[in-house]
Structure formats: C-alpha cells, structure tokens
N, C-alpha and C positions, 0 to 999 in steps of 0.2 A: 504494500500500500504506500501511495506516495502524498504531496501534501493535494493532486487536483482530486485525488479520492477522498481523503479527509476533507472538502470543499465540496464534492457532491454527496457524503454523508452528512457533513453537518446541516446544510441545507434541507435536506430532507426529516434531519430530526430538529434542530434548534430552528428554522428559520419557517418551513413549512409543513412544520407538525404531521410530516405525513407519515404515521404508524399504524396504518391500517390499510387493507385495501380500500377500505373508503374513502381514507383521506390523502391518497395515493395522488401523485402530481406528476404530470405529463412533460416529456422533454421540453415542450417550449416552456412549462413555466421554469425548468432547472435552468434553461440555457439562458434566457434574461438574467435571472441571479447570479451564476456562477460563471457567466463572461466565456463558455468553450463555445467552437463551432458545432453544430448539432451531429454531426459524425465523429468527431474527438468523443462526445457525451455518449453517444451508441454505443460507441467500443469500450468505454470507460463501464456502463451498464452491466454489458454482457459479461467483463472480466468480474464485477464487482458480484451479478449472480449466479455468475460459476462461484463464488468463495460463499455464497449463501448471505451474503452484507443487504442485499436487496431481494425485492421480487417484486413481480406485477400484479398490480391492482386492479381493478375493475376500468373497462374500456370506459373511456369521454368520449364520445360521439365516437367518431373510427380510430382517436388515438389512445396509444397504451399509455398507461400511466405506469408509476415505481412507487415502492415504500421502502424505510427501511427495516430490514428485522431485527430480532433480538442478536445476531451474530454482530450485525451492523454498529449498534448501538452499543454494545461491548469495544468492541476494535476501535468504533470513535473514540471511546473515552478513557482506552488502553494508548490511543497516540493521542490522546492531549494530555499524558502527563508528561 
C-alpha cells in the first residue's frame, strides 16, 4: 500500500463515510476528491479489492460504486501510525 491508497481509503472512510454498500460512492465522486485520472482510480480499485480493502456497493444508475471494509479500515489506521 502506498500513500495514493491510503488517499483513496481515507476518503472512502473519513471523508465519505462510505461503509456500507449503501453508502458506497462511485469513481466520479472518488476522482473529484482525491485528484487521480479515472483509470489511475480503476486500477488503484481493483488492486485494493484483490487485498479485500474495498468492495462494490450497490449500482447508481449504471455506475459501480466502492466501500471500504473492515480489512480497509484496519490497514488505514495501521498506516497512519
């Protein structure tokens, strides 16, 4: 995990509370926030839900959303000491 990981975990938990698939928040809202190109973010995803840090949420209209999980949220708060 690097610091653009820790920057799309903390977002998902400190910025946009998203801990559930309910409250799960779609690339464009990550990508406004945390300044990647939406393809940086995709790849950034996929490596994050290979390690279990993430998963998808319930569809927005036709886009996927992300939360983050309890792995996620451990590993954030294991790199910010």
């Amino acid at each position: 995990m690097d610091i653009l990981d820790c920057a799309i975990l903390n977002y998902l938990f400190n910025v946009g509370k998203a801990t559930s698939k309910v409250k799960a928040k779609t690339r464009r809202d990550i990508v406004s926030k945390v300044k990647l190109k939406d393809n940086t973010l995709y790849k950034r995803l996929v490596k994050l839900k290979g390690k279990e840090y993430v998963e998808k949420g319930f569809m927005e209209s036709r886009r996927h959303t992300y939360y983050i999980t309890e792995g996620g949220i451990n590993a954030l708060k294991e790199a910010m000491q």
